[in-house]
N, C-alpha and C positions, 0 to 999 in steps of 0.2 A: 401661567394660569393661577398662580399663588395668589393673585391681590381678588382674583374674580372665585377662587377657590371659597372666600370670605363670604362672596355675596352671589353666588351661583351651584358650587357644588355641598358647598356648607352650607344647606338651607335652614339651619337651625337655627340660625339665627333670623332671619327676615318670616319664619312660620311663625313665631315670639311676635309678632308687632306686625304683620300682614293679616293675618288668617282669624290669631286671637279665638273667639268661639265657637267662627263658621268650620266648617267638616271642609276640608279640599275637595272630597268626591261627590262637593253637592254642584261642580260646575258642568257634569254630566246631566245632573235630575232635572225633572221639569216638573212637581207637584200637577196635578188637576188643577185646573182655575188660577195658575201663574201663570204670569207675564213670562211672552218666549223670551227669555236671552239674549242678549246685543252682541253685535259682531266685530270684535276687532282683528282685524288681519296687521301683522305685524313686519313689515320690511325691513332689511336689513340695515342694521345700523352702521353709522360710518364713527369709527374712533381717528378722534385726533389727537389722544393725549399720548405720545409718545412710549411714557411711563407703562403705559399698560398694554401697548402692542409690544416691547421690549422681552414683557413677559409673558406673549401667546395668549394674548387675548382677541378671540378672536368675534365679528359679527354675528358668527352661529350663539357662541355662548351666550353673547348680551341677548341677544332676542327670546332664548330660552328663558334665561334669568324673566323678562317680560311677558313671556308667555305664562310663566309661575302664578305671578306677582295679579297679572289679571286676573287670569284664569278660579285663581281664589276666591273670587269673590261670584255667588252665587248666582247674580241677574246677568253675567261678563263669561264669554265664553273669545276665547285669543287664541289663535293661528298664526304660524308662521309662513309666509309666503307672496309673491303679484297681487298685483288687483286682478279680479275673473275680471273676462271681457263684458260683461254686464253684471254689476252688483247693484246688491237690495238699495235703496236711498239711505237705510240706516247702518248701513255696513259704515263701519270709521275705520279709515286705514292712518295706523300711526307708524312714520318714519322717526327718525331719533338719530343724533348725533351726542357721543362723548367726549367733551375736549375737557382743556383745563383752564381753571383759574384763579389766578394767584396761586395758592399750596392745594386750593381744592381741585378735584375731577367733578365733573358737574352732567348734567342728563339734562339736554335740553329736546324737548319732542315736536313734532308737528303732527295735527293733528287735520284731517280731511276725509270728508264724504264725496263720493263719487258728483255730485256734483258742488259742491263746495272749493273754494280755495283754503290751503292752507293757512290753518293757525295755531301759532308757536306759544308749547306749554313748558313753565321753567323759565331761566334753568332753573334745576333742581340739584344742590352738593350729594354724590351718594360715597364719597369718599376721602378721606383726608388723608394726610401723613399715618396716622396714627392706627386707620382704622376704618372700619363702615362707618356711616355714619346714622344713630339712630332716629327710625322712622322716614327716614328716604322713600324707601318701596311704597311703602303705603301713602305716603305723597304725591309720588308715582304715579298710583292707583288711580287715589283718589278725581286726579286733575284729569286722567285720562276719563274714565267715568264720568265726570260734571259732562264732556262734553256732550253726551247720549241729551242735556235738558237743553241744548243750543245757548249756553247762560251761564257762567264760568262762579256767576256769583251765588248759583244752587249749588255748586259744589261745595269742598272744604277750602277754597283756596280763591281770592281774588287776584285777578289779572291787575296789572299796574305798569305804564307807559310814562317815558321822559315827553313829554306833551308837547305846547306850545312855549318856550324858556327862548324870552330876544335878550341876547348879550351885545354889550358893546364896549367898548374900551378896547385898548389895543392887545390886553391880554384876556379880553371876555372870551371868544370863541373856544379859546386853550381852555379856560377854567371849566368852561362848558362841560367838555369830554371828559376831562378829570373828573368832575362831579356826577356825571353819566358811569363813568369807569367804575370809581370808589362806592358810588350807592346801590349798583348793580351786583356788585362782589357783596356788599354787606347784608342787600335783601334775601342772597341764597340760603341763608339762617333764620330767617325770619319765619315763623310757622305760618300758614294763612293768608300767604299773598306770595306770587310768582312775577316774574319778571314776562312783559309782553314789549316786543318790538312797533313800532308804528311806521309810518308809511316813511319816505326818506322827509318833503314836506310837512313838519308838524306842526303848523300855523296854517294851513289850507281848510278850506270850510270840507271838504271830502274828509282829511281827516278827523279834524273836530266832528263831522257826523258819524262817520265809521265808527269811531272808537269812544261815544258821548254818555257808555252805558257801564265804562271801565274805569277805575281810580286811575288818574294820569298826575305828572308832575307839571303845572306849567310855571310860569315866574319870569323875574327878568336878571338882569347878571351887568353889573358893570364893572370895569376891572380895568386901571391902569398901574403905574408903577407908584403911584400919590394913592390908591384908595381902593377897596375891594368894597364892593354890596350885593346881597345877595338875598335877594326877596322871594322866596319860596312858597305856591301855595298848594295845596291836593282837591284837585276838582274830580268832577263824578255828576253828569247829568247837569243840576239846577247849581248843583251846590258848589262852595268854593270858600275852601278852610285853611284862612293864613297860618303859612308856616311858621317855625323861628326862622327872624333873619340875621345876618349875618354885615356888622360894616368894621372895617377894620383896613392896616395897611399890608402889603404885600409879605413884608418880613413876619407880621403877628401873626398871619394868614398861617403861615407854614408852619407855625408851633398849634395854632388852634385848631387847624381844619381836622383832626383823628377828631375830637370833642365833638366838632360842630357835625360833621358827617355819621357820627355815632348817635348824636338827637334828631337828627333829622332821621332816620330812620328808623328809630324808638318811637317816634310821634307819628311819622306815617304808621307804624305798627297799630297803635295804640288807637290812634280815629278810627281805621278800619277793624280792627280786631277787638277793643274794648271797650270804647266809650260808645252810650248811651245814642241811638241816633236821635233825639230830641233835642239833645245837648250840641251836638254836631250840627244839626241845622239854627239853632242859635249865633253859633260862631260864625256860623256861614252866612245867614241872613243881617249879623251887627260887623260883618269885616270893613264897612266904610262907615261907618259912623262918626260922628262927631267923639274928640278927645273925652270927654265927661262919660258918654258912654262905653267907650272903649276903655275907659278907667272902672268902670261899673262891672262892664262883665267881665275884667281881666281880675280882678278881686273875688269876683263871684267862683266866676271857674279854679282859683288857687282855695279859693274856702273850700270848692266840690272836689277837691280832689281829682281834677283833670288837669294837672299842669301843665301838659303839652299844648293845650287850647289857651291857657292862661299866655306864655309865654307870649305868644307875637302883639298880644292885644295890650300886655303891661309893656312890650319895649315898643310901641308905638304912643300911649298913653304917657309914660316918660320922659321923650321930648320936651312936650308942655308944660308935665309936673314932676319936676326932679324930684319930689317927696318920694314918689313909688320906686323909685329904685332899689330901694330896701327890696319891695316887696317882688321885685325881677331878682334879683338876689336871692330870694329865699326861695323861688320857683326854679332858678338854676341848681340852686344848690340840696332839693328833696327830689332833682333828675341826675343827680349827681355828674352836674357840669362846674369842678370846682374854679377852671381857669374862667368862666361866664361870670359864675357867682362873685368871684375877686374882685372881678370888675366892677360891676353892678355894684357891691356895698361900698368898694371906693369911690364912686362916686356919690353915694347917698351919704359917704362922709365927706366928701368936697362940699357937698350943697348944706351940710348941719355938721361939723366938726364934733357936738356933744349930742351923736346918737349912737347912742348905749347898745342896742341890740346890733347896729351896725359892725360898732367896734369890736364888737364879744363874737361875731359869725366869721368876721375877717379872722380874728385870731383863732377862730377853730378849722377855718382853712390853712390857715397857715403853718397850724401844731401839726397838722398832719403831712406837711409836705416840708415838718422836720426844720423849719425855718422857726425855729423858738425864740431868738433874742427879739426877732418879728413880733412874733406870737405874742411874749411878752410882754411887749408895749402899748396891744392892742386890748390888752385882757387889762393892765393898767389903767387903758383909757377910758374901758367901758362903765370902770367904778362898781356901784351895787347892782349894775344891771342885774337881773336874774337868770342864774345859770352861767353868769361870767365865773363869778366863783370856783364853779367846782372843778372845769375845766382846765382856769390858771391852777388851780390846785393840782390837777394832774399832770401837768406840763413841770411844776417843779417837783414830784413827785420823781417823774423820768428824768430828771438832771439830778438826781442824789440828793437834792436840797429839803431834806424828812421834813425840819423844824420849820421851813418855812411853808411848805405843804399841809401843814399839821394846822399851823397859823391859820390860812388862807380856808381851812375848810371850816373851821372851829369859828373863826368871823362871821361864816356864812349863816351857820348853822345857827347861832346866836342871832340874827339879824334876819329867820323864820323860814328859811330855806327848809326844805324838808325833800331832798335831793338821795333817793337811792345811791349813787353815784357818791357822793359827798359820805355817806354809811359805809361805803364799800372801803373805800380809800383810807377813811379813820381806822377801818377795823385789819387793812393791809399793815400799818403803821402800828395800830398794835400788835399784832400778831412778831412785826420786826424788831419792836424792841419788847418783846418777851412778855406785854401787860396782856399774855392770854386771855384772863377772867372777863378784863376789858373787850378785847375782841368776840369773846364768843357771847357776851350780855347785849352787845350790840345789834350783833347779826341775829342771835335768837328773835330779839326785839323785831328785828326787820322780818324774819319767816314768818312770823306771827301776823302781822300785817300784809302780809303779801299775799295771790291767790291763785288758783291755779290757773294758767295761759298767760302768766304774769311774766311779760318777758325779762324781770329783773331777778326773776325769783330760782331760774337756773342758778345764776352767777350767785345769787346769795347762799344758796345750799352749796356750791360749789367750796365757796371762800370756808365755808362754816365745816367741811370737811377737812381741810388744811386745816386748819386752827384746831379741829381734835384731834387731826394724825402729828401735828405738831407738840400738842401737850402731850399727848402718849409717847411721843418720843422724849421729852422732856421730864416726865416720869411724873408730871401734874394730871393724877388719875381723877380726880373730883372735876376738874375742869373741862378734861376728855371725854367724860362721862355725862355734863351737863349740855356740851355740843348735841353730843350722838341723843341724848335721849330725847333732843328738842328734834331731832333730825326724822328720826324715831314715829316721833307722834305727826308730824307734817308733812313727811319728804322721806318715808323709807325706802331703801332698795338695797341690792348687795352688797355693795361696797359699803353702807353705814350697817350693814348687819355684824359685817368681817372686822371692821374696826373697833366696834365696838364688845365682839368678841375678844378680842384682843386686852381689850382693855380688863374686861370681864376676869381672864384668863392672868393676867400681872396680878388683879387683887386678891386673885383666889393663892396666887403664887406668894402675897406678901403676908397671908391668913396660915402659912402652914399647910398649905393644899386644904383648906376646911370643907373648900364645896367648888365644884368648876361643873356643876351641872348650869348653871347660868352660862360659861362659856361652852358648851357644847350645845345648849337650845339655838343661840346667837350665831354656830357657827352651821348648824345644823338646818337656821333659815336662809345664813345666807346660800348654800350650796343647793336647798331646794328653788331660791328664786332666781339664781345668776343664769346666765347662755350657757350654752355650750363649750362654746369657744368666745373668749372675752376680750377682742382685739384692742378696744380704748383701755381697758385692765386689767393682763395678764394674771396679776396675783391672785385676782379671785379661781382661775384654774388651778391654784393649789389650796383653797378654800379647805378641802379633802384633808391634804395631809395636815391643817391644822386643827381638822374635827379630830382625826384618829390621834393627834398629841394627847386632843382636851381631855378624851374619851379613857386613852392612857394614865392621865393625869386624876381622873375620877373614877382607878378602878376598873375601869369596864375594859378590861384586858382583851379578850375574846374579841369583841365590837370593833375596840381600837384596828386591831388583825385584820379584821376582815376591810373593815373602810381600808386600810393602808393597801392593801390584797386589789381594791379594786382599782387605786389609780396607779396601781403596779403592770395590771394588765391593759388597762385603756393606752397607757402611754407606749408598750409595746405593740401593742397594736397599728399606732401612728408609723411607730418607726422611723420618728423624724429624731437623729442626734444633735445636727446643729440646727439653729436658725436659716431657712432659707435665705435669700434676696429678696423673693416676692412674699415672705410672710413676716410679723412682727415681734414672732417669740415663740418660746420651744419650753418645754417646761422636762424637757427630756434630760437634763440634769438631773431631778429629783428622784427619780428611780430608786437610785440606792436609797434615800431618806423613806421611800415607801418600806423599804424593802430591812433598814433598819428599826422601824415603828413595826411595821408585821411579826420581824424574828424575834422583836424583845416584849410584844403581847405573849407569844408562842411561849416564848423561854420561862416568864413567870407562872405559866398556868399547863407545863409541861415537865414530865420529869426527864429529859433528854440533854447528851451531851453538849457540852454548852460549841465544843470546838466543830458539830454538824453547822449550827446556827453561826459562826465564825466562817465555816468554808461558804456558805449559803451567800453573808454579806460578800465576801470577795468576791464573789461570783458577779456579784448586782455590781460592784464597782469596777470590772474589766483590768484589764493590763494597764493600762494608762488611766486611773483616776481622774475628776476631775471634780474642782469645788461644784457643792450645789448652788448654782447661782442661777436667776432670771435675768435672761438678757434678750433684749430688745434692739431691732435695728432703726436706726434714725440717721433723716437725711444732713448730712455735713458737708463741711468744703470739699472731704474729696470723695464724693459719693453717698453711699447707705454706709454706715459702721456701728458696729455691735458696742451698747452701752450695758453695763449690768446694774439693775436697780434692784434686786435686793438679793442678797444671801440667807441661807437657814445658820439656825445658830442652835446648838444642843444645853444652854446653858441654863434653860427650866427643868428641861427633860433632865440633866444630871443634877440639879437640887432635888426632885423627886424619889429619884434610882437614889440618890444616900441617903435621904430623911426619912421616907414610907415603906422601901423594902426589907426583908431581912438580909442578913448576912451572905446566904448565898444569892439567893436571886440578885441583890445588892451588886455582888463581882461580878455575875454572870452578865447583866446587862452592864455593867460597867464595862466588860471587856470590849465589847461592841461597838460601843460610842468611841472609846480609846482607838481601836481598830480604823473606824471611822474619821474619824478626825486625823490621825498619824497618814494615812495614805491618802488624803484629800487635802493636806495641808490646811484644812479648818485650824483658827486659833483655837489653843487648849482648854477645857474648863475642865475643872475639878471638886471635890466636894468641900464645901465648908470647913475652915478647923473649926474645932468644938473648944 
């Protein structure tokens, strides 16, 4: 009962995404002047997937599970048990079988009123490998519900039939079923449309009338060992919406068909579920038209942003005018069918060898499927095309070749390109050979110009935070400083709060400790604006113990204490010492560093044994020390394995403790750090000769 344990006795999870706002104990109530409640009586289910009768799963539970899943919903009142020997006309009795397919377990229902013949809702996937699957139940639901309106298409969810499809060739009837197989398994994912069986006859005028009111597939298939075609279109009523099709030979067939079976069910998706029905009845009304007009709307619908209506009307238009293959090319390729797209633009380069956008698409399919020498002969051929540039720029960028990426972007740029892309890349190149000032003038340039929702303007702020945790490493504080403050005024958040603290925190350090009240304001925002728990930035959870340094560092002894004091007890609290497997980092190393910033506030502004505050530290480092490191787990060849990306270092803190203390408090916290460092095997620091 473990797998149904998920999605039956754990109902905590399908109350999340079934129930949502409605009360469960409104499927008892009946307000004054509401509609009385509809009757679903629920028969027992028949499981055939193996998998889950293996583990005692048995009819009673699924139908519970269904009786839940209904019952929740307020106008749905669901019992389990026979049909009475006379039921209401709006009684629905739902039957239900669970089998499998492919990795999924699937919910297929039938659905009947007393005097009604059954009809088959689903499948529906409610579980995979891995897990439930979200929103199942209330798909469930939903589809059971639609049927109380007699009309599947008031509900949430459209019915959809393999229709009238004549195949012929000697491998047509096989490709048939396969294509029946592979689109049926792919639509159980599809939100807003279900899988409907039709009579065995799906070319009979019974048929076509029965079912003239439901999205069906019809088309024709011809298929020998010389040639595959495959003309697909979605009917419904009046209407009739060419598919993409499909000619190719037998061997391409079986490298292209995931692709092709993948858009054909994107596009079915996408007429039924999002495009415009005005626009759908255009498609449907121009599917025989003359070439010129099928070039017209096939241009029209790729300008609207309907490219799955684009697609059959530009590869039919084609034919006659090889000019548009470009533009089938570029409709494959923003549905992200790259093997279609290849195609497509190699042939718009058969028919005009010197088309530039051709050659520059070909080569950005190709960059990406890591075929470079490809790549680069196509991004060669394109010339000044626009946006060939920056691309081939990036292509030699990933083969180590800087100077000639540097080249390629700097020609562009010169020649009015004005390429975010082309910014990013120059300012990667300087950041690698060290012309920071360059990098960060660049990217500033670029934040400045950019706006918010601007999806270039992540990756700019990103690059531009590199380039000042870079200078700051580098010890170019004027540089790291002109990053952060541009970052500052456009784009703040914790992590430029914390760096820039930092930076704050080195100049007050190169000053003589003169003033670090700038690095405690800095460090002081960032730890009011950061998360809780900072999963993509662990460091900022130790934001804390570098306020109580700053704090330290500025005198404020007391304050220092008490901040160290409190990520002392937060992290005992957790009680996590290592890094799990399922978490990203532990910060539970730091302990002692709380715990030595706490005792050496104490020590300076107490008049106590220094060796109480000596036993105290040993305490916080345990029998087994260990360095204060953040470590992270990250996925590798042989699994998850712990990287550590940054260590603490005591080596401000002991220019302070010799330059600003006296003499005793001077040793006393000296001892501490010594202490510290000898049993954590921390490298040594020490005070200045004078």
């Amino acid at each position: 009962m473990i797998l149904f344990r998920s999605l039956a006795v754990a109902v905590a999870l399908p109350i999340l995404f079934v129930l949502e706002a409605s009360d469960a104990s409104a499927q008892s109530k009946n307000p004054a002047g509401a509609s009385i409640s509809k009757l679903v009586v629920i028969e027992d289910p028949l499981i055939l997937d193996s998998r889950l009768s293996d583990k005692g799963v048995t009819p009673q539970t699924v139908a519970e599970v269904l009786r839940f899943i209904l019952s929740a919903n307020p106008d749905t009142v669901a019992t389990i048990g026979r049909a009475p020997p006379q039921a209401a006309p709006s009684t629905l009795f739902l039957a239900s079988k669970i089998d499998r397919l492919g990795e999924a377990t699937v919910w297929t229902g039938f659905a009947r009123t007393s005097t009604s013949s059954p009809l088959r809702l689903g499948p529906v996937a409610i579980l995979y490998e891995n897990g439930l699957r979200f929103g199942s139940l209330n798909e469930i639901s939903e589809l059971v519900r639609a049927q109380f309106t007699n009309s599947l298409s008031d509900g949430t969810s459209a019915g959809l039939s393999l229709g009238c499809v004549k195949s012929t060739g000697q491998l047509g009837p096989r490709l048939q079923q396969d294509i029946f197989y592979r689109f049926q398994s792919r639509l159980v994912t599809v939100p807003g449309v279900h899988w409907q069986d039709l009579a065995s006859d799906f070319c009979s005028d019974e048929a076509q009338e029965q079912f003239q009111n439901q999205w069906r597939i019809d088309g024709r298939i011809a298929a020998d060992e010389a040639g595959i075609s495959i003309e697909p279109q979605l009917s419904r009523l009046a209407l009739r919406i060419p598919l993409v099709a499909y000619r190719g030979t037998s061997s391409t067939f079986r490298d292209d068909q995931g692709e092709y079976y993948d858009l054909l069910t994107r596009g079915v998706s996408a007429i039924i579920n999002q495009y415009p029905a005005d626009i759908v009845e255009i498609a449907s009304s121009s599917r025989d038209a003359g070439i010129e007009v099928q070039s017209e709307q096939g241009l029209r619908f790729l300008g609207g942003n309907v490219p799955h209506l684009a697609l059959r009307f530009l590869q039919r238009a084609a034919t006659g005018n090889p000019n548009l293959n470009y533009e089938l090319g570029t409709a494959f390729q923003s549905l992200t069918a790259p093997r279609q797209a290849e195609r497509a633009f190699r042939m718009a380069i058969a028919g005009n060898p010197a088309h530039g956008l051709a050659h520059r698409d070909l080569g950005e399919i190709l960059f990406k499927q890591e075929k470079y020498e490809e790549a680069a002969k196509e991004f060669e051929r394109a010339g000044t095309t626009s946006g060939a540039a920056e691309t081939y720029a990036q292509l030699l960028y990933s083969q180590g070749r800087r100077a000639e990426a540097r080249e390629k972007a700097v020609s562009a740029l010169k020649r009015g390109e004005r390429s975010t892309d082309l910014q990013l890349l120059l300012a990667r190149l300087d950041i690698g050979e060290n012309k920071l000032t360059d990098a960060v003038e660049r990217l500033s340039t670029q934040l400045a110009e950019s706006h918010d929702g601007d999806g270039d303007r992540d990756r700019i702020v990103k690059l531009l935070k590199e380039a000042a945790a870079t200078a700051l490493t580098r010890g170019d504080l004027p540089t790291s400083e002109k990053a952060l403050d541009a970052l500052i005024e456009r784009a703040p958040d914790p992590e430029v709060y914390l760096v820039r603290g930092r930076v704050a925190l080195a100049k007050s350090k190169n000053n003589s400790f003169g003033s670090t009240k700038e690095a405690v304001l800095l460090f002081t925002k960032a730890l009011e604006t950061k998360k809780d728990k900072n999963i993509e930035n662990p460091e900022l959870d130790l934001v804390v113990l570098e306020l109580a340094e700053a704090l330290f560092l500025d005198g404020q002894y007391v304050q220092a204490a008490a901040k160290a004091a409190s990520f002392f007890s937060t992290e005992y609290s957790r009680g996590q010492e290592e890094p799990r497997p399922d978490s990203k980092a532990t910060t539970y190393r730091y302990i002692p560093v709380a715990a030595l910033l706490q005792l050496s506030g104490q020590q300076v502004t107490r008049s106590s044994p220094v060796e109480n505050a000596l036993e105290a530290l040993q305490r916080s480092l345990g029998k087994s020390p260990k360095k204060p490191e953040l470590i992270v787990w990250v996925t590798g060849p042989n699994g998850r394995e712990p990287v550590t990306v940054a260590q603490w270092s005591f080596a401000t803190l002991r220019l302070y403790v010799c330059t600003q203390l006296g003499s005793k408090k001077r040793d006393e916290v000296a001892q501490l750090i010594d202490r510290f460092e000898e049993e954590t095997g921390l490298e040594k620091t020490s005070c200045p000769t004078r």
